[in-house]
C-alpha positions in Angstrom: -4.7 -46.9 51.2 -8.0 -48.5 52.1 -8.3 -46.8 55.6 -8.7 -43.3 53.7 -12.2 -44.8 51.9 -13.7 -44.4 55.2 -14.8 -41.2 57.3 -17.3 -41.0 60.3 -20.6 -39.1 59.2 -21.7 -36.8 61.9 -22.0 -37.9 65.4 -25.4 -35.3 65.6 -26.1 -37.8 62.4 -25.4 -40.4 63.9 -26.0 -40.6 67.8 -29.6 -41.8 66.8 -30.8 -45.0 66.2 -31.9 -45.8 62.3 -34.7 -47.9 62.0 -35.4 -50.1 59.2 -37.1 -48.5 56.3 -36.8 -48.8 52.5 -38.1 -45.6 51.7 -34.6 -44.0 53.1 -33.4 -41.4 50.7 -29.5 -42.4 49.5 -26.9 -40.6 51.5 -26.1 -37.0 49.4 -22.8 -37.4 47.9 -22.4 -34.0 47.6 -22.8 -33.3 51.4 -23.4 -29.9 52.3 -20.6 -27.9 54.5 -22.5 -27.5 57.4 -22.4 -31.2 57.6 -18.5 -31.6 56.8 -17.5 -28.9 59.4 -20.0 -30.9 62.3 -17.1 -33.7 62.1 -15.6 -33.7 65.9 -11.9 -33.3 66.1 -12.0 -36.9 67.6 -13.4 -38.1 64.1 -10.7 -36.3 62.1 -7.6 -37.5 63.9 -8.8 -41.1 64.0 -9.1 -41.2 60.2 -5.5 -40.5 59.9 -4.1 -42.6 62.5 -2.6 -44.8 59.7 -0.9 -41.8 58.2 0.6 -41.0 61.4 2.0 -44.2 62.8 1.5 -46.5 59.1 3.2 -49.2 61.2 0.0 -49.2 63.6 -3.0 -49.5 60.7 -6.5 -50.1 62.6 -8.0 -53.4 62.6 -11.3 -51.9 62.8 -13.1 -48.9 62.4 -16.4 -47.8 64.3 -18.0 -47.5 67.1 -21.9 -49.8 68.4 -24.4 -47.4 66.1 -22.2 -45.1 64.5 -22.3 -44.4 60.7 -18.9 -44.2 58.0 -18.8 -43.4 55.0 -17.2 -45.5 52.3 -15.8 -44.2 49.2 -16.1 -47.1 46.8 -13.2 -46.0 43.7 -16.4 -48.1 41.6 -19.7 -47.7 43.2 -19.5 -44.0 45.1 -20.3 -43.4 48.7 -21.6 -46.4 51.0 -23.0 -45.7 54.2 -22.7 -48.0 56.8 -24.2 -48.4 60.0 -22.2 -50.3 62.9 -24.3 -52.8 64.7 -25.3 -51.3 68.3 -25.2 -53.3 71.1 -28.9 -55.1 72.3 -30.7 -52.1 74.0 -28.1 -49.1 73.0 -31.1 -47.4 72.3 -33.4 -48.6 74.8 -34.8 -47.9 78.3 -31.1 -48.7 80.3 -33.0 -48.5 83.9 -35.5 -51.3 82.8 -33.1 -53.6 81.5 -30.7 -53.3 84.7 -33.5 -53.7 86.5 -34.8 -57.1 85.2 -31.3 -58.5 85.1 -30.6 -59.0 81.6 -28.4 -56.0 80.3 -25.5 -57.2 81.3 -25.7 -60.4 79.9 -27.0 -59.3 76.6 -24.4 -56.8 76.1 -21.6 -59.4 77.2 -22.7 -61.5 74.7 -22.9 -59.1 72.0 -19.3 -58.2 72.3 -18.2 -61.4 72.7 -19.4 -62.0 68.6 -17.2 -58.9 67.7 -19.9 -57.3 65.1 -19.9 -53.8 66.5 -16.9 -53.1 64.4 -16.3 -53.1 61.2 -12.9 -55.1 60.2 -10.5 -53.9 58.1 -10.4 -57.9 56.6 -13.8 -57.0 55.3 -12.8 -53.9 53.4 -10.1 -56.4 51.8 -12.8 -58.1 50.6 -14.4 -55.3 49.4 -11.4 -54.0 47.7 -11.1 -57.3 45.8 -14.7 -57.6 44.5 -14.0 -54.0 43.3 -11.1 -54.5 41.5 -12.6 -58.3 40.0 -12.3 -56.2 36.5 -8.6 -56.3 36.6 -6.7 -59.3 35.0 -5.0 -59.8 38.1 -8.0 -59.7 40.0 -9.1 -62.9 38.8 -9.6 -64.8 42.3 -12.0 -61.9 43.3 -14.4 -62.4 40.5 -18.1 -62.6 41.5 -20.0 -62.0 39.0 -23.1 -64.4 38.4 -21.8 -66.3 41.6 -24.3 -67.1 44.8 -22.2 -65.7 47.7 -22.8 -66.6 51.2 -21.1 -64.3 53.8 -20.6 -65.8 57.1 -20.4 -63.8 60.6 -21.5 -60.4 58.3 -21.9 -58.1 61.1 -22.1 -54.1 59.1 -21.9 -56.8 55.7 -19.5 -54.2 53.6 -18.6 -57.7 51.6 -22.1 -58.9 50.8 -22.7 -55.1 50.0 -20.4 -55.0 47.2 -20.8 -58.5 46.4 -24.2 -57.7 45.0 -23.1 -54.3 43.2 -20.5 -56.5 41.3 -23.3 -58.3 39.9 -23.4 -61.7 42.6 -26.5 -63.8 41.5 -27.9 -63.6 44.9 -26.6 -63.3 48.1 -27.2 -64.3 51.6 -26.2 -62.3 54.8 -25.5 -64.8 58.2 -24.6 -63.8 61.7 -25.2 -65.3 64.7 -28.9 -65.4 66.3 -27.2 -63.6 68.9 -25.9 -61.2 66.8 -26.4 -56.9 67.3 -26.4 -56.8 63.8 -29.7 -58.4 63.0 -33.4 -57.9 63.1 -35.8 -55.7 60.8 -34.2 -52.6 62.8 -30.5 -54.0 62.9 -27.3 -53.0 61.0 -27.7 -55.5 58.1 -31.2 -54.2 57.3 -30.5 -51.2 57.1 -27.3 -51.2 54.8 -28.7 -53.4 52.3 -32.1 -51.0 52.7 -29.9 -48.2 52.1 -27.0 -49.2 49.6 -29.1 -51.4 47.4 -32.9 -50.9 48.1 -34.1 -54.1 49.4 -36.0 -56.0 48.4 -34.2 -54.9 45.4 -35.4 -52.9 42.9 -32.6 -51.7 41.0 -29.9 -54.1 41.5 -30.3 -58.2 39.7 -28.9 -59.8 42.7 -31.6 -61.7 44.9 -30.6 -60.9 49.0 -31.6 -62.6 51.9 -30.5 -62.2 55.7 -30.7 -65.5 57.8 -29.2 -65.7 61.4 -27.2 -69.4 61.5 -24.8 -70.1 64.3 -21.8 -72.1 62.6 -21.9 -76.1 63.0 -25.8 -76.2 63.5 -26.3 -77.9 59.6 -28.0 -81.3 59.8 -30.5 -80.2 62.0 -31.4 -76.6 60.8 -34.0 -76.9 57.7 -32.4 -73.8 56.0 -29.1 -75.4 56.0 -30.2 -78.7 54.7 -32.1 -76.6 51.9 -28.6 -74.5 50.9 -26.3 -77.4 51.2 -23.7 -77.0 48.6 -25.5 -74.2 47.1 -22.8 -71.8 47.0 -20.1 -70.8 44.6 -18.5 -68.1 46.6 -18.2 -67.8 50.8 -16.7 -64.8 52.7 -15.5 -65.1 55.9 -13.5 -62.1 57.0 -11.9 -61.8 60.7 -14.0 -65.1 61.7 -11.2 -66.8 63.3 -9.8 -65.7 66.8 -11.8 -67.8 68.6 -10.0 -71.5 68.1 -12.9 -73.2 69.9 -15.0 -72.7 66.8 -12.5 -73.7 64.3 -13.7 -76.8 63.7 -17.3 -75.6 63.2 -16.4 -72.8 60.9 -14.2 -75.3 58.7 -17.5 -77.7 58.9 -19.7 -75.0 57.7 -17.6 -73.3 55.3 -17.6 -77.7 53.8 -21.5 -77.8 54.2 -22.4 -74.7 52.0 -19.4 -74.9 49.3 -20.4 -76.2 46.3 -18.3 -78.7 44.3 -16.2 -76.2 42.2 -16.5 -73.4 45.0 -14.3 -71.0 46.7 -14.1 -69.4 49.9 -12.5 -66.3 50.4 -10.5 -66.6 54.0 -9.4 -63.1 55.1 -7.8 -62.1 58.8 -5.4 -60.1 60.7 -3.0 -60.8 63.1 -4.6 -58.5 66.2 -5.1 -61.9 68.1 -1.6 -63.1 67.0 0.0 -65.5 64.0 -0.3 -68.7 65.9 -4.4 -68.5 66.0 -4.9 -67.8 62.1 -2.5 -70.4 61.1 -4.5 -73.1 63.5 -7.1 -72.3 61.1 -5.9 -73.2 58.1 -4.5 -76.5 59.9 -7.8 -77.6 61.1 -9.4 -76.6 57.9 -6.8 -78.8 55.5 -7.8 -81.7 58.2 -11.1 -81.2 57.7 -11.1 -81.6 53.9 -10.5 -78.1 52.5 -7.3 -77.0 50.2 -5.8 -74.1 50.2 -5.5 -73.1 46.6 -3.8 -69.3 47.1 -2.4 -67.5 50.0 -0.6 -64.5 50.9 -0.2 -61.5 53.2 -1.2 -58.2 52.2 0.0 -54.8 53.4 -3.3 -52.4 54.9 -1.1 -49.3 54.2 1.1 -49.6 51.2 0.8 -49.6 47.3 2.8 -49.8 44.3 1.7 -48.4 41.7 -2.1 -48.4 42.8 -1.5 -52.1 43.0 -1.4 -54.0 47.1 1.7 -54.7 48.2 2.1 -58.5 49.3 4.2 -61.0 50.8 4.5 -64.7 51.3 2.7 -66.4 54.0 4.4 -67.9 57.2 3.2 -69.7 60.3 5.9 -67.8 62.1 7.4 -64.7 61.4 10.9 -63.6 63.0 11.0 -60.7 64.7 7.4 -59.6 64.7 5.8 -58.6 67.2 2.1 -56.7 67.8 4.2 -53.3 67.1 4.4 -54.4 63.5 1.7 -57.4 62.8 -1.2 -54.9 62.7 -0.1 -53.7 59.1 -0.6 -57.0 57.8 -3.3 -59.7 57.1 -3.5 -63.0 55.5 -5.3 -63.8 52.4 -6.9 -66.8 51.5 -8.8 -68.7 48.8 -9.9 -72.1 49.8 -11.9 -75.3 48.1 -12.5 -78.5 48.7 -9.9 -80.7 48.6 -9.3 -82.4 45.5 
């Protein structure tokens, strides 16, 4: 079940804010009891809320700044910080004062990265598992990987403990989760020591709003350059379908893949227009399926086949499920 990899780290941990700094000691994996027993009751019955009502699994996990722990079956403990909203931990007066909280914050939860998505620890899952014969799709090994709309970056993460030639973290230039003190910082600082010192893979973290290519230098300079793209839970906004698909086009090299993940929390209807606008645009899709959050068999995910529409379901039952998705340029 992937939703038992996580757990909250202390909230005395945790209701500080974590500068940027490469010189932060990795998280103990053998945490003391004082710290186990300072996990609220709050904490506790949140991580099994899928056990409870497995018909209900979260979409997301986290609160703006908090910290979870994720237990990689391949690479240990992870710690990852949520992205805090502009300000979290700033002067509050001063800012409603000027005028510009409000908006800030707005606009910050309008890009969703305060969460982390369960889509993302799909793709996590995968890149794990890439060892496994039929894990073949998920293989990134020696592969430049662009992850687009990263916000905590769990993907790009694992991408580079898998091996990734180099990766490179985007979110919005709006988005909570950048800057030298922002989310994506520090989880590549902490998780893989950057710049790197230990792992091969070279990272870099760029902020890129999607359909601003032609006239954005870095974009020009990366055109094509990229063998793998992730894009998990980028798709309940249709307005910016047709400058996702564009991007995802731009930055896909010639014998590329992108790896489309997504649940259903804004409904069917909005994923699928996706993948139409995409095909239109000039990208295949060369495997899709849904996948159970919850279920196994035999230590191995439980799918489905795809459909547009689904009889009978409803949000009661959706939340269980996402859609997965390799896409390429159409041949």
């Amino acid at each position: 079940m992937l939703h038992s990899r996580l757990r909250a780290l202390p909230r005395r941990l945790t209701n500080q804010p974590f500068p940027y700094n490469p010189s932060i000691s990795s998280p103990d994996r053998n945490a003391d009891a004082e710290d186990v027993d300072d996990e609220s009751a709050e904490d506790l019955f949140s991580s099994s809320l899928s056990t409870l009502f497995p018909d209900d699994a979260p979409q997301f996990h986290g609160d703006p700044g908090q910290h979870l722990l994720y237990s990689s079956p391949r690479y240990g403990d992870i710690t990852i910080m949520i992205p805090s909203y502009p300000g979290q931990f700033q002067d509050r007066n001063q800012k409603i004062a000027d005028g510009t909280e409000v908006n800030e914050v707005d606009e910050a939860r309008k890009l969703f990265a305060h969460i982390l998505w369960s889509s993302g620890m799909v793709v996590a899952d995968g890149l794990e598992r890439a060892h496994d014969s039929d894990a073949g799709m998920w293989k990134v090994k020696g592969e430049t990987v662009l992850e687009l709309g990263a916000g905590a970056a769990l993907p790009s993460i694992i991408a580079a403990l898998a091996g990734a030639s180099s990766i490179t973290i985007t979110d919005h230039p709006s988005s909570p989760a950048l800057g030298p003190s922002g989310a994506v910082s520090f989880n590549v600082a902490q998780n893989l020591r950057f710049p790197p010192t230990t792992s091969k893979s070279s990272i870099e973290i760029v902020p890129h709003g999607w359909g601003k290519l032609s006239s954005d230098p870095w974009a020009v300079s990366r055109k094509g350059s990229y063998t793998r793209i992730i894009a998990a839970d980028c798709y309940w906004m249709p307005s910016q379908h047709e400058n996702l698909a564009r991007t995802m086009k731009w930055f896909l090299a010639p014998e590329g893949h992108v790896w489309a993940v997504a649940g259903f929390h804004t409904g069917r209807e909005i994923v699928a227009g996706f993948f139409a606008t995409a095909v239109e645009m000039g990208l295949e899709i060369e495997e899709i399926y849904e996948r159970d959050l919850i279920s196994s068999a035999e230590g191995k995910e439980v799918r489905r086949e795809w459909v547009e529409v689904r009889e009978g379901e409803g949000p009661e039952n959706r939340t269980r499920w996402c859609v997965v998705a390799l896409l390429r340029h159409a041949s």
